[in-house]
mmCIF file of the N, C-alpha and C atoms, coordinates in Angstrom:
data_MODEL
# 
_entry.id   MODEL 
# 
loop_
_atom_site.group_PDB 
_atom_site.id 
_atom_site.type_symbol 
_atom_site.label_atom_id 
_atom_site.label_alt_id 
_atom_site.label_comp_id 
_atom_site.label_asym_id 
_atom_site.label_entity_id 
_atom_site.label_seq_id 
_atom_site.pdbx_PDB_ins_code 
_atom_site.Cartn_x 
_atom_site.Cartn_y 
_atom_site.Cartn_z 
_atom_site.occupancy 
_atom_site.B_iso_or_equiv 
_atom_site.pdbx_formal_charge 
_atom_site.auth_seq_id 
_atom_site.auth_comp_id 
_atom_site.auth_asym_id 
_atom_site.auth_atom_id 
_atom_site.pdbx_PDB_model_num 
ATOM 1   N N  . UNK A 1 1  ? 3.533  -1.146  71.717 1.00 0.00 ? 1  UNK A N  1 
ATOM 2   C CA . UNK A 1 1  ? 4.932  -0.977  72.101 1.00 0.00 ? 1  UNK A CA 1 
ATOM 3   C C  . UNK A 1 1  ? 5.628  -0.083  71.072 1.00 0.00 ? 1  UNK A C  1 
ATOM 4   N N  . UNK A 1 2  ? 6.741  0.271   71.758 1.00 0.00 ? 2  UNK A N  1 
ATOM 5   C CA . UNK A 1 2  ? 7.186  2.060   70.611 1.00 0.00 ? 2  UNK A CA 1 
ATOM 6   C C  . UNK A 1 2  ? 8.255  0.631   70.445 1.00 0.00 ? 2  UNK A C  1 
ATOM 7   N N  . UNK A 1 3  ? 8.627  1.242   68.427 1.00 0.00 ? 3  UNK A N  1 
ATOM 8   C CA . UNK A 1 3  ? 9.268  0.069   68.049 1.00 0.00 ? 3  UNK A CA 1 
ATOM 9   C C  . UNK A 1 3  ? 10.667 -0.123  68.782 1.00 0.00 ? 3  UNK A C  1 
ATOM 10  N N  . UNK A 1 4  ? 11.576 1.195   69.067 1.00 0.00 ? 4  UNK A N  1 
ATOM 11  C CA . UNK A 1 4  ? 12.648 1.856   69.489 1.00 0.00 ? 4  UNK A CA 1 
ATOM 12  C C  . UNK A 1 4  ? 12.960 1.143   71.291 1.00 0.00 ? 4  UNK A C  1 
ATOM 13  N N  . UNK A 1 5  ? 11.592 0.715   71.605 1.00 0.00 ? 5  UNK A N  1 
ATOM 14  C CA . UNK A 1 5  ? 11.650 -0.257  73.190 1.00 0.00 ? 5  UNK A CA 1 
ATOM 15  C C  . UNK A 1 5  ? 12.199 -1.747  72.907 1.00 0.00 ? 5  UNK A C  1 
ATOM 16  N N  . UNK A 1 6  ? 12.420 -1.769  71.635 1.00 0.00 ? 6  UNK A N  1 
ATOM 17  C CA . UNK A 1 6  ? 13.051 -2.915  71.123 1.00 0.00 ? 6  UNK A CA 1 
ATOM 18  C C  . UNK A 1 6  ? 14.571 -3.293  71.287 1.00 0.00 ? 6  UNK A C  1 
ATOM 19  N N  . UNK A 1 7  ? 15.280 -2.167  71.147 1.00 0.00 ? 7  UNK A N  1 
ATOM 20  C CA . UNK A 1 7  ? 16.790 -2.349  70.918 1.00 0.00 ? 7  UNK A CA 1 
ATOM 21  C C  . UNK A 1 7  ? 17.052 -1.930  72.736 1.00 0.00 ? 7  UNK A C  1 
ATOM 22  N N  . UNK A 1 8  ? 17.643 -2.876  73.298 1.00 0.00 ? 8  UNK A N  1 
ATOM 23  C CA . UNK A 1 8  ? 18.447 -2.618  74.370 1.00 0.00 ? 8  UNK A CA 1 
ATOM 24  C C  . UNK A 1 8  ? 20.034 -2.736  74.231 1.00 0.00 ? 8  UNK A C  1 
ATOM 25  N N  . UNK A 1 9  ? 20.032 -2.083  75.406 1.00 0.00 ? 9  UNK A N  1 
ATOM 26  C CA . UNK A 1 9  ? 21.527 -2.261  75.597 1.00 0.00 ? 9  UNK A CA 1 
ATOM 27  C C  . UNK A 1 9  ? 22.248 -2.508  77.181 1.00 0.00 ? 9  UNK A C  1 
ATOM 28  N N  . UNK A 1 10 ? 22.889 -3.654  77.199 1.00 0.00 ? 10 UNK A N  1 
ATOM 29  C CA . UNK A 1 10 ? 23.207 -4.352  78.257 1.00 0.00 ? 10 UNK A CA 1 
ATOM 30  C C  . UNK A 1 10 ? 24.911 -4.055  78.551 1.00 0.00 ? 10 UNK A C  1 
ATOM 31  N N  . UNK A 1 11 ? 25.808 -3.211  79.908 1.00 0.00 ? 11 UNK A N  1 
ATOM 32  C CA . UNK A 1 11 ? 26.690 -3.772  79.604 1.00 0.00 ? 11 UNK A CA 1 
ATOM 33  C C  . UNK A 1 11 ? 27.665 -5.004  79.428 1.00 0.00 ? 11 UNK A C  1 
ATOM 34  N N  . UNK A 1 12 ? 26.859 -6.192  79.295 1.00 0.00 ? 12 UNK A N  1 
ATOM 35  C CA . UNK A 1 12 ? 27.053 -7.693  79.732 1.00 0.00 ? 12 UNK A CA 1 
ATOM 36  C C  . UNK A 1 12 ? 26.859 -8.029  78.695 1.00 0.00 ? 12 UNK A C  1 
ATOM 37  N N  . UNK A 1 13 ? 26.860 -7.648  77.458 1.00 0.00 ? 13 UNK A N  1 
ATOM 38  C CA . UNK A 1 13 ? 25.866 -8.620  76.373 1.00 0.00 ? 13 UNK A CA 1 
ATOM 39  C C  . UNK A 1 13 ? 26.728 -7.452  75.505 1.00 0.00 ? 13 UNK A C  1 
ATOM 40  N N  . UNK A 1 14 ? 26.966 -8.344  74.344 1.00 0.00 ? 14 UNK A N  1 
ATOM 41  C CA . UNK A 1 14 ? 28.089 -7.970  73.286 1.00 0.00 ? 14 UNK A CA 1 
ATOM 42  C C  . UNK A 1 14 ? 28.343 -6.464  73.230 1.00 0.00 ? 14 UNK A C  1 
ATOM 43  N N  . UNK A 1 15 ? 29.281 -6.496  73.940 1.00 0.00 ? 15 UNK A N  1 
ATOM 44  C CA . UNK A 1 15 ? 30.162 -5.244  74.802 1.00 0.00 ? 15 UNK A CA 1 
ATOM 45  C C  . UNK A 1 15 ? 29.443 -3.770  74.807 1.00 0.00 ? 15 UNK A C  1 
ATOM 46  N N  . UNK A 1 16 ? 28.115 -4.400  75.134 1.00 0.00 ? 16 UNK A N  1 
ATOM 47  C CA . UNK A 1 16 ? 27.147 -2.737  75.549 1.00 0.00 ? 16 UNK A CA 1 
ATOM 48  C C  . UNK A 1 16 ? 26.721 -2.737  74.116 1.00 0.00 ? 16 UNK A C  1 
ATOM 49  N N  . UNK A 1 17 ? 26.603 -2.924  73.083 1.00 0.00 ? 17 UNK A N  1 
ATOM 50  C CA . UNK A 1 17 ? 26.347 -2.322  71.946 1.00 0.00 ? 17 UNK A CA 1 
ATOM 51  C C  . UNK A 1 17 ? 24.940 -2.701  71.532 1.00 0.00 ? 17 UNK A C  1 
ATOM 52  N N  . UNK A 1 18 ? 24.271 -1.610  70.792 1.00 0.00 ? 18 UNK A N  1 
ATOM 53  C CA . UNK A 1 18 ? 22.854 -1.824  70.854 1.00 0.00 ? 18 UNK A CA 1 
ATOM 54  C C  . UNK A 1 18 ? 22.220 -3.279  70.439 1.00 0.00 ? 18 UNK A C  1 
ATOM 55  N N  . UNK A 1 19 ? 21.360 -4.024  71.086 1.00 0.00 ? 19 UNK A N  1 
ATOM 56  C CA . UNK A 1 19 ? 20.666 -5.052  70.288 1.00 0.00 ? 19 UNK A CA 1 
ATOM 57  C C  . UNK A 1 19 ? 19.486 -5.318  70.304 1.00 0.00 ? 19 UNK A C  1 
ATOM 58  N N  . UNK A 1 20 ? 18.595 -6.467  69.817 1.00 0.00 ? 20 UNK A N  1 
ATOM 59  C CA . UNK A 1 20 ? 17.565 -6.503  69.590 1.00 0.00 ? 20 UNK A CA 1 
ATOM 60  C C  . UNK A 1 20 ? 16.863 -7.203  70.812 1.00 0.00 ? 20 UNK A C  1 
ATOM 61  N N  . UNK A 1 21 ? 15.916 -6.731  71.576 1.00 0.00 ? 21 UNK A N  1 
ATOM 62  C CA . UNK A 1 21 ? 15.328 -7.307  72.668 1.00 0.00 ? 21 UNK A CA 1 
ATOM 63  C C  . UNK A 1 21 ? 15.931 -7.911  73.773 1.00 0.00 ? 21 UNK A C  1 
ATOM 64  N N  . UNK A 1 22 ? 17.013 -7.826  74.325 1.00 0.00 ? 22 UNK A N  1 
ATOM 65  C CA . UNK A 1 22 ? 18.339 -8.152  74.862 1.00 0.00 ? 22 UNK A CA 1 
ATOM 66  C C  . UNK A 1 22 ? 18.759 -9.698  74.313 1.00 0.00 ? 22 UNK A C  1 
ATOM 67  N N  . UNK A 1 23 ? 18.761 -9.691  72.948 1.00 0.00 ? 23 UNK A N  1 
ATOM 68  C CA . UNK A 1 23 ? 19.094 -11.425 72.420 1.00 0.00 ? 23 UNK A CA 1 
ATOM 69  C C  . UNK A 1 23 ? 20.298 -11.114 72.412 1.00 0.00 ? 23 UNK A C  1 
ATOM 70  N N  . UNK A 1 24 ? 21.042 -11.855 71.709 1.00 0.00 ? 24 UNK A N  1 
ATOM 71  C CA . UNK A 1 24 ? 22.526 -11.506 71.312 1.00 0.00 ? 24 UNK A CA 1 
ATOM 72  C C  . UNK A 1 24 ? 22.874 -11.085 70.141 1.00 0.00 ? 24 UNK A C  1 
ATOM 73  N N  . UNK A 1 25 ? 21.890 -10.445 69.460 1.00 0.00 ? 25 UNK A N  1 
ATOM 74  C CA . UNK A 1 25 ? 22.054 -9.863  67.932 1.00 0.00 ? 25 UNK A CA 1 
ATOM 75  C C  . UNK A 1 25 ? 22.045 -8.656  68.081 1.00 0.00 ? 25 UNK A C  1 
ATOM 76  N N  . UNK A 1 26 ? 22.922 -8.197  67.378 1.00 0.00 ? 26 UNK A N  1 
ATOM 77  C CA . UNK A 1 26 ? 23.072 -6.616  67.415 1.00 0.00 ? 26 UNK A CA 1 
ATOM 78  C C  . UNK A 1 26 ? 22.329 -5.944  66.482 1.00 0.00 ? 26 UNK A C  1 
ATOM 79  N N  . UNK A 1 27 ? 22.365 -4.886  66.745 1.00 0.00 ? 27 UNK A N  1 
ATOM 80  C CA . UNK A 1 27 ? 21.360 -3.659  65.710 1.00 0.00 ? 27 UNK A CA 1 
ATOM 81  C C  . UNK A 1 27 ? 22.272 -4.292  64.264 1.00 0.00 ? 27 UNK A C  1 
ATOM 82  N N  . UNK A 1 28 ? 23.765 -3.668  64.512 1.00 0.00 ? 28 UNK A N  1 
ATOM 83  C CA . UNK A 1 28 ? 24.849 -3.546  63.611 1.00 0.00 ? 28 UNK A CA 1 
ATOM 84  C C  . UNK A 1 28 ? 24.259 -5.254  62.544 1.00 0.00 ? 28 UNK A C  1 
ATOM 85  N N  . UNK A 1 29 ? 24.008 -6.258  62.941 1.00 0.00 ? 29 UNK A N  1 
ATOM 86  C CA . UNK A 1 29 ? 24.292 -7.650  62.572 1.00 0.00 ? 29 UNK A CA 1 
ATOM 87  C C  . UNK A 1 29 ? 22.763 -7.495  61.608 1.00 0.00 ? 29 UNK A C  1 
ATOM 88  N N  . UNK A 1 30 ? 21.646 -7.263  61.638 1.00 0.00 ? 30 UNK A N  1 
ATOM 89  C CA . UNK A 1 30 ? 20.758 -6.858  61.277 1.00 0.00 ? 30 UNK A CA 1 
ATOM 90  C C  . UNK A 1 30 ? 20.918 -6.229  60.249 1.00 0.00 ? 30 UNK A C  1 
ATOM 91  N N  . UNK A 1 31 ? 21.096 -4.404  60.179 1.00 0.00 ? 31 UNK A N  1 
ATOM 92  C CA . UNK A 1 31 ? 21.872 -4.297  59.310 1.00 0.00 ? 31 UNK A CA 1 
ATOM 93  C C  . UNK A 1 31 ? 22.907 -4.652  58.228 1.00 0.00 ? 31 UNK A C  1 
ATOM 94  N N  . UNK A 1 32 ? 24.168 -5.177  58.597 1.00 0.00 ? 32 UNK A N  1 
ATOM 95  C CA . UNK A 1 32 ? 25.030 -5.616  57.682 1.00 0.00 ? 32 UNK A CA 1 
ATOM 96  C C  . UNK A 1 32 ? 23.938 -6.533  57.148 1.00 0.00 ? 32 UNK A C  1 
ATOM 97  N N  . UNK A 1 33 ? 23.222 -7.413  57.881 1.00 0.00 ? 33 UNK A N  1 
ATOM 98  C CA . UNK A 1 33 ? 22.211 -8.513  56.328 1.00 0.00 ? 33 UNK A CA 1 
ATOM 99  C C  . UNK A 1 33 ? 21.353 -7.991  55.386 1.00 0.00 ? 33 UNK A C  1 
ATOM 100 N N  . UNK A 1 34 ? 20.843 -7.216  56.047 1.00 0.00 ? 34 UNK A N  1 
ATOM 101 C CA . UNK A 1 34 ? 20.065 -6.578  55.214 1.00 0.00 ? 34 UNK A CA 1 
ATOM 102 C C  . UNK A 1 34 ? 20.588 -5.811  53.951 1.00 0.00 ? 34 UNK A C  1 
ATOM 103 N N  . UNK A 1 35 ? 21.690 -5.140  54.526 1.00 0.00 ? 35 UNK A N  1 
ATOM 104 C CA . UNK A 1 35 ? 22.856 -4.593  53.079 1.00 0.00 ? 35 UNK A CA 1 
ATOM 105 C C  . UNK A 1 35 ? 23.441 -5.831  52.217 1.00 0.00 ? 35 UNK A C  1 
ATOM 106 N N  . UNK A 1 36 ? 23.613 -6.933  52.702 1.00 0.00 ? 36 UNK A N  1 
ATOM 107 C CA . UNK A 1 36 ? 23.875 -7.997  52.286 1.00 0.00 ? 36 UNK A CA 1 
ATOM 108 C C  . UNK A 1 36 ? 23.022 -8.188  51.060 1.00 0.00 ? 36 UNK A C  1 
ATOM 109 N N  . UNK A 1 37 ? 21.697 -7.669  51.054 1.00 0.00 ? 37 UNK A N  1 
ATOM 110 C CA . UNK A 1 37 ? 20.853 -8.392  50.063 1.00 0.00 ? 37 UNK A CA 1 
ATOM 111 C C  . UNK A 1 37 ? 19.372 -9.633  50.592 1.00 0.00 ? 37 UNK A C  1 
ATOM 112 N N  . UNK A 1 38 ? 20.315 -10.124 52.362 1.00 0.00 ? 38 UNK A N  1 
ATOM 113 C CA . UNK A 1 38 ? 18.722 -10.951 52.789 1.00 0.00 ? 38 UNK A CA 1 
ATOM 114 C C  . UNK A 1 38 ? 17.655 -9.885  52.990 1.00 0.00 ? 38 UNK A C  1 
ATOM 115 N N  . UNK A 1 39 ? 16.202 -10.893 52.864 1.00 0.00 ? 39 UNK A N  1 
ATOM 116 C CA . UNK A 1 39 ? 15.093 -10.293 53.124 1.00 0.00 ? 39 UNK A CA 1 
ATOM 117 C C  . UNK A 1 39 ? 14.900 -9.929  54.271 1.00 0.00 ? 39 UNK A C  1 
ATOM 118 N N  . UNK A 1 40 ? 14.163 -9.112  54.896 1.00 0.00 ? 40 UNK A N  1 
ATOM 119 C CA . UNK A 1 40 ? 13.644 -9.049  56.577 1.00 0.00 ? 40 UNK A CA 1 
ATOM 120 C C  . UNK A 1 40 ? 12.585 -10.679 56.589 1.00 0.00 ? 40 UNK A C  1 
ATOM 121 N N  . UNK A 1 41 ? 12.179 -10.921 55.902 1.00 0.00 ? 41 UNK A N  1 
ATOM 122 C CA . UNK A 1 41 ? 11.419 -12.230 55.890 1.00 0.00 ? 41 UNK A CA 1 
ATOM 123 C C  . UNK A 1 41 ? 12.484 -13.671 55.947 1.00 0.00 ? 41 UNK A C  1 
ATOM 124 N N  . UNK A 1 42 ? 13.756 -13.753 55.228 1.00 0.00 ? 42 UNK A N  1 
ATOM 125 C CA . UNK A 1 42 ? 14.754 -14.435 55.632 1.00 0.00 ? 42 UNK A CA 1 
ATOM 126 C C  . UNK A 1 42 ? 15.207 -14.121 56.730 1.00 0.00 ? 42 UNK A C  1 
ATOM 127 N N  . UNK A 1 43 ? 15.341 -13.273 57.065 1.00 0.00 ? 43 UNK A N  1 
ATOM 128 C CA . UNK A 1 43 ? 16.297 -13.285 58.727 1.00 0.00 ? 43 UNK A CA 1 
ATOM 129 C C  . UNK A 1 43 ? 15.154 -13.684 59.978 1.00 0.00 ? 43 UNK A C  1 
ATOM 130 N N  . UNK A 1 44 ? 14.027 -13.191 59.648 1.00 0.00 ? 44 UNK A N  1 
ATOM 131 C CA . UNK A 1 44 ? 13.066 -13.801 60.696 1.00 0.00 ? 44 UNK A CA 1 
ATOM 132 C C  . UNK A 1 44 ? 12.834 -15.298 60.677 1.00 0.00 ? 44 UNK A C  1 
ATOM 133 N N  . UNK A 1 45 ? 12.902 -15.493 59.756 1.00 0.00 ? 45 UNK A N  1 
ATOM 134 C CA . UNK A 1 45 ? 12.916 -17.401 59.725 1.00 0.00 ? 45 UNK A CA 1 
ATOM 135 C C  . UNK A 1 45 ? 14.248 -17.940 60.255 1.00 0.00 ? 45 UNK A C  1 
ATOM 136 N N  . UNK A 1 46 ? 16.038 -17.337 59.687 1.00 0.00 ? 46 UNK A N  1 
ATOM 137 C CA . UNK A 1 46 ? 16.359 -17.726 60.123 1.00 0.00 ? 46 UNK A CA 1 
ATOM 138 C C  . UNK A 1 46 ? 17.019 -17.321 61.801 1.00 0.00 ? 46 UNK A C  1 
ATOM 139 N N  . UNK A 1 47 ? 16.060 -16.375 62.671 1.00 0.00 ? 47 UNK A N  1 
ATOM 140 C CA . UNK A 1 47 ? 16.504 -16.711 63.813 1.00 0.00 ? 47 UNK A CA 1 
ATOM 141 C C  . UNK A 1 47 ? 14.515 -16.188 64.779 1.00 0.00 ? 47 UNK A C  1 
ATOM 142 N N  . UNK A 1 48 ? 14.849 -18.151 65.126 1.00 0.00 ? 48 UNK A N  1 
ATOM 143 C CA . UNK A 1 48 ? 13.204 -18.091 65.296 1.00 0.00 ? 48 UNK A CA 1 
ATOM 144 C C  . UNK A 1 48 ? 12.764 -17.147 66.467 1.00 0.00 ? 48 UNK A C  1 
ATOM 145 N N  . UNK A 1 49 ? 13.553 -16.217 67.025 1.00 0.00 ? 49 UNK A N  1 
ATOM 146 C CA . UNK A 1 49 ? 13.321 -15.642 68.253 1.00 0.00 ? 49 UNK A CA 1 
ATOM 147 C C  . UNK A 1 49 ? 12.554 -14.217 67.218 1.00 0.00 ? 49 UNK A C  1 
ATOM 148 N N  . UNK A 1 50 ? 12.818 -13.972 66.790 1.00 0.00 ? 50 UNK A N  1 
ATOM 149 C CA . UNK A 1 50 ? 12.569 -13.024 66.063 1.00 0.00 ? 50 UNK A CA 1 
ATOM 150 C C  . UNK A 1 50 ? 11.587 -12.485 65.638 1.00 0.00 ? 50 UNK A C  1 
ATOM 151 N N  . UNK A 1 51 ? 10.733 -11.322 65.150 1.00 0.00 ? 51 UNK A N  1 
ATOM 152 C CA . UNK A 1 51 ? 9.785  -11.158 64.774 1.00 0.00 ? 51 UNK A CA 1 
ATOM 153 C C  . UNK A 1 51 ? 10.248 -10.018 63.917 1.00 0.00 ? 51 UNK A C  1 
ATOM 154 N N  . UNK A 1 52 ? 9.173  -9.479  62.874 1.00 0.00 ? 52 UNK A N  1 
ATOM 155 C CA . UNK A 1 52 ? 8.954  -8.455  61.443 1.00 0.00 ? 52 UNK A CA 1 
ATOM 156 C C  . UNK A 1 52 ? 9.218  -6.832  62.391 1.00 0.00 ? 52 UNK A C  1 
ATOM 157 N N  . UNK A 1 53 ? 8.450  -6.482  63.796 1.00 0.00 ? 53 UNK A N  1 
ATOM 158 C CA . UNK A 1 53 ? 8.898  -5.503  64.024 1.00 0.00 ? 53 UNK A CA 1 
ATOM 159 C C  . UNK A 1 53 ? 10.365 -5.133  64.355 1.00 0.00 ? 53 UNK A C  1 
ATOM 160 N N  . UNK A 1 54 ? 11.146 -6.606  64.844 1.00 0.00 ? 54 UNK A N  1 
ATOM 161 C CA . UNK A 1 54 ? 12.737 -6.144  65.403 1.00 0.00 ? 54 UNK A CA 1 
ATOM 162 C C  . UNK A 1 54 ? 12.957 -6.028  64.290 1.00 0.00 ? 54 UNK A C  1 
ATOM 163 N N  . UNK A 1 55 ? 12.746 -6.398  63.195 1.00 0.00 ? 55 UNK A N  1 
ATOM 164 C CA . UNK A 1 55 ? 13.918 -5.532  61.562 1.00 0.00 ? 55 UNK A CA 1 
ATOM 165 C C  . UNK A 1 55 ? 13.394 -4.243  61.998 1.00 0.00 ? 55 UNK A C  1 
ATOM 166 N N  . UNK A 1 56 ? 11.900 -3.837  61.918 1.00 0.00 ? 56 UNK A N  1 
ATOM 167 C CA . UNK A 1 56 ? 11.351 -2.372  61.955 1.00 0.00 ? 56 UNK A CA 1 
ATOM 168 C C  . UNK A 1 56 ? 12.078 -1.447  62.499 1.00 0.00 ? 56 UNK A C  1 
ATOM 169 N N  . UNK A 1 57 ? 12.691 -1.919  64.218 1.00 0.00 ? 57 UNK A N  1 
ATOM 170 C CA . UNK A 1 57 ? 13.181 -1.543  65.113 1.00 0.00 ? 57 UNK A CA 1 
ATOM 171 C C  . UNK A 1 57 ? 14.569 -0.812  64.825 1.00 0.00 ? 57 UNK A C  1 
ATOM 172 N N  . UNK A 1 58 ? 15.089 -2.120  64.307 1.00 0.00 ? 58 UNK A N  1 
ATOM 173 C CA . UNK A 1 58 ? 16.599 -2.125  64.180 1.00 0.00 ? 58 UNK A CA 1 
ATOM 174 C C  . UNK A 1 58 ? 16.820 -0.812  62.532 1.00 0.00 ? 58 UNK A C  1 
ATOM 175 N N  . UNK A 1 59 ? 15.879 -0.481  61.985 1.00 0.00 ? 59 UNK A N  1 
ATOM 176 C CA . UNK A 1 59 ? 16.247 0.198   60.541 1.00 0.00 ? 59 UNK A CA 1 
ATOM 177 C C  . UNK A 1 59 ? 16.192 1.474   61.328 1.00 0.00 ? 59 UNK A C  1 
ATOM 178 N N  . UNK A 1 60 ? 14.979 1.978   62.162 1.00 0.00 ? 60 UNK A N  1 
ATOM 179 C CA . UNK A 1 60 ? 14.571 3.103   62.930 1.00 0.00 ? 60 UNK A CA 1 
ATOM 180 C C  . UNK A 1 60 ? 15.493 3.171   63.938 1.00 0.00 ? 60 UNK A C  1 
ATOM 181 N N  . UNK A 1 61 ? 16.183 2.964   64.551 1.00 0.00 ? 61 UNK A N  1 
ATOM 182 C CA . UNK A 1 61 ? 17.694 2.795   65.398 1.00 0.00 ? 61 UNK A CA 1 
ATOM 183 C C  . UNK A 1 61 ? 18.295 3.727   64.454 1.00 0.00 ? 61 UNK A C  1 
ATOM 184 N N  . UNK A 1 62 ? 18.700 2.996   63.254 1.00 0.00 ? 62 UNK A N  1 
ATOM 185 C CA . UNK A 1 62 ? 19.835 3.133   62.607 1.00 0.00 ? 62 UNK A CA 1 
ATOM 186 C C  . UNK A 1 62 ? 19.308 5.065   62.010 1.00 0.00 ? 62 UNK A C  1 
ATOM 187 N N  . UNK A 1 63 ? 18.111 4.808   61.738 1.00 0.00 ? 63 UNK A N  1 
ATOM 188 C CA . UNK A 1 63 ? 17.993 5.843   61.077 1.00 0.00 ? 63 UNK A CA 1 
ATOM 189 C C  . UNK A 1 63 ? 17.857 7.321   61.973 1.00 0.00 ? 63 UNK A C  1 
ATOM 190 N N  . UNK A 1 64 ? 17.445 6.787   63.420 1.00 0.00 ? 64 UNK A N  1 
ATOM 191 C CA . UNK A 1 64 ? 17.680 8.179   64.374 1.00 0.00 ? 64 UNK A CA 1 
ATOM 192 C C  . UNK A 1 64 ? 19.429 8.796   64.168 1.00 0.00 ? 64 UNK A C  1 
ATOM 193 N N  . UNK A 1 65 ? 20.350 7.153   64.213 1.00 0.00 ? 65 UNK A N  1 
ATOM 194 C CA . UNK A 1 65 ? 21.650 7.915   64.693 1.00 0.00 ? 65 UNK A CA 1 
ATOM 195 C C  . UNK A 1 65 ? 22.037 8.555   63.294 1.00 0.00 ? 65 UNK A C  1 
ATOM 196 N N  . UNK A 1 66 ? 21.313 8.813   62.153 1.00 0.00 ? 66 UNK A N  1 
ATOM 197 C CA . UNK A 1 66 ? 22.105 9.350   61.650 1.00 0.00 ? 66 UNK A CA 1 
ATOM 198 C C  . UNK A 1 66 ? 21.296 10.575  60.708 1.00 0.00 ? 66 UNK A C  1 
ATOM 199 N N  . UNK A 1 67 ? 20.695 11.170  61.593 1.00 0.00 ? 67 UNK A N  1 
ATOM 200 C CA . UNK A 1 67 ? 20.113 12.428  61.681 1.00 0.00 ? 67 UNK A CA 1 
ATOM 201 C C  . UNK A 1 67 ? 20.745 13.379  62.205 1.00 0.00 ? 67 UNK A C  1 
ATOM 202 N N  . UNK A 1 68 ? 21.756 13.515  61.837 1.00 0.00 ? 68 UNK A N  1 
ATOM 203 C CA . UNK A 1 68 ? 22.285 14.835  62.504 1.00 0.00 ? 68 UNK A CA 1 
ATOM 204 C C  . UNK A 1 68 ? 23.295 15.821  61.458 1.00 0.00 ? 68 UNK A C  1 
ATOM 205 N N  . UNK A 1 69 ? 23.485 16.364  62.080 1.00 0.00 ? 69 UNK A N  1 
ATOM 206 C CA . UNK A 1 69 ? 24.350 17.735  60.958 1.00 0.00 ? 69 UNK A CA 1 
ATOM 207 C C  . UNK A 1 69 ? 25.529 17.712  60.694 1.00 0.00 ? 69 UNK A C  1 
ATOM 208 N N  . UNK A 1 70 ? 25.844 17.478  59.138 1.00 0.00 ? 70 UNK A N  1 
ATOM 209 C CA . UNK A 1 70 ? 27.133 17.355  59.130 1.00 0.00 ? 70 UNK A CA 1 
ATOM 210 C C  . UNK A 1 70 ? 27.778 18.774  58.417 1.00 0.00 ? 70 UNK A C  1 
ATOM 211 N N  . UNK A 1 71 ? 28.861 18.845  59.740 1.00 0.00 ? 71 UNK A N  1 
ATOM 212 C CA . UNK A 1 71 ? 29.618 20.132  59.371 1.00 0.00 ? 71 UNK A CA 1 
ATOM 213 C C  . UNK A 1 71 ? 31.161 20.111  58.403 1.00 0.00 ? 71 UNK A C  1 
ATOM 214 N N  . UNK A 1 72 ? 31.271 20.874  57.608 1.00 0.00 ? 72 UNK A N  1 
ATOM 215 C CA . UNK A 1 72 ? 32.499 20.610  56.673 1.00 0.00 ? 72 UNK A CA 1 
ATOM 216 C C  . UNK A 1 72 ? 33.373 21.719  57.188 1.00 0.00 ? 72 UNK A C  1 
ATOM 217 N N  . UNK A 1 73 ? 34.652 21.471  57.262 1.00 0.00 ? 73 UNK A N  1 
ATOM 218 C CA . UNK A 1 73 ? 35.294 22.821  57.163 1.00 0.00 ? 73 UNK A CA 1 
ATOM 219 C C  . UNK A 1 73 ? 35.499 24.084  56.435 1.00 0.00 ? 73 UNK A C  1 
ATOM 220 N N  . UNK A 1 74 ? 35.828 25.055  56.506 1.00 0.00 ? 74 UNK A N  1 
ATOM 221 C CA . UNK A 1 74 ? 36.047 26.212  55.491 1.00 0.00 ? 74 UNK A CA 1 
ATOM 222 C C  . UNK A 1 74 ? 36.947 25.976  55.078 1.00 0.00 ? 74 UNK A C  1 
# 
């Protein structure tokens, strides 16, 4: 499975915004813990639906959207 088949997005399920396997955790919620300081090994324990590739998923999400070109003004 491509890790990226991981994050859906529902418009029914916390207001369209990307999440992990259609659970109710968002890409975003993942993130913020992980900046937090928890492990990807703490967050999989604490939500037992979970597995080591949805962190994988959710970092590679994050890291497509922010591949792109940033333009400055003159």
């Amino acid at each position: 499975m491509n890790l990226l088949e991981r994050i859906t997005v529902e418009p029914g399920k916390c207001g369209g915004r990307p999440c992990i396997r259609g659970l109710r955790i968002r890409v975003k919620d993942i993130l913020e813990m992980l900046a937090d300081g928890a492990s990807p090994e703490a967050i999989v324990r604490d939500f037992p639906d979970f597995e080591p590739d949805d962190i994988r998923a959710a970092l590679l999400y994050a890291a497509g959207g922010s591949d792109h070109a940033v333009l400055k003004a003159a």
